[in-house]
C-alpha positions as CSV (number, residue, x, y, z in Angstrom):
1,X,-84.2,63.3,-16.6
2,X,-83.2,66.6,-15.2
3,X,-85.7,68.6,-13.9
4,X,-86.5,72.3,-15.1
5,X,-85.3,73.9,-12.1
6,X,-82.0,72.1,-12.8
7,X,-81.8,73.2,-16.5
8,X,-82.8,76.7,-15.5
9,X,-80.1,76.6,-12.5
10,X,-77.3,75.7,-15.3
11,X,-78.5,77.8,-18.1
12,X,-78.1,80.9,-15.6
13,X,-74.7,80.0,-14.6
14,X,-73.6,78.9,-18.4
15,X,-74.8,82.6,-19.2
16,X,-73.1,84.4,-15.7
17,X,-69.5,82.2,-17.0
18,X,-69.9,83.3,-20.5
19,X,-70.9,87.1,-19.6
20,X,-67.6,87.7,-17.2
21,X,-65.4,85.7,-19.8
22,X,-66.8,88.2,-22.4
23,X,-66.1,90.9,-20.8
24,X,-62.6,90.1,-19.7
25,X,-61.4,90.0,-23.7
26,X,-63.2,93.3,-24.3
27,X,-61.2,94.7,-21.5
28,X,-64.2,96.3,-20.0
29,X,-64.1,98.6,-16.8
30,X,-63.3,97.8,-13.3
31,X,-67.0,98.0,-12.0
32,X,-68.7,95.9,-15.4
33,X,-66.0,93.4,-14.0
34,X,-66.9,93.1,-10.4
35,X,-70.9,93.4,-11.4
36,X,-70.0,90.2,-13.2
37,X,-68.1,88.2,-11.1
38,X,-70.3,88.8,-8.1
39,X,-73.4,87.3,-10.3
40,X,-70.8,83.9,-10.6
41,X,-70.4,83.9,-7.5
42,X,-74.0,83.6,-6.9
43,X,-74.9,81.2,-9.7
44,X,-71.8,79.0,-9.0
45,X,-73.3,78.9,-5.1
46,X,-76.8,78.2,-6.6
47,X,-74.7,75.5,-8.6
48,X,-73.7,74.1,-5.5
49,X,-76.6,74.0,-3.5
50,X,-78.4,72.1,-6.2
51,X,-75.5,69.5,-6.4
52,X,-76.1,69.2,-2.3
53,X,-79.5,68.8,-2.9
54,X,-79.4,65.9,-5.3
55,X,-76.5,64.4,-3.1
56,X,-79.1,64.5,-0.6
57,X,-81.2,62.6,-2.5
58,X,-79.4,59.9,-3.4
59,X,-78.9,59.2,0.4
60,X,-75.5,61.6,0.4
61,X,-73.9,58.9,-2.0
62,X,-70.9,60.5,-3.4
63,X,-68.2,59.6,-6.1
């Protein structure tokens, strides 16, 4: 069962995806736009990290 960290960790980045896409069909300005994308950036690295960490706990077993 996935931890709460882990459900936290993808809620965040479901939200940071959702927010940029949002704002990209509302045409919204140039700065709204990089705010955005700079907090995917961030959740998508947290993403990552998390998957490295689980990898790391199944012995670095990999598909």
């Amino acid at each position: 069962m996935a931890s709460d960290e882990t459900r936290r960790i993808l809620k965040v980045f479901g939200v940071a995806v959702t927010n940029l896409e949002d704002a990209l069909e509302r045409r919204a300005p140039a700065d709204e736009l990089a705010r955005l994308d700079r907090d995917l950036a961030e959740r998508t690295r947290e993403v990552l990290a998390l998957i490295e960490r689980l990898r790391g706990a199944a012995g670095g077993a990999r598909a």
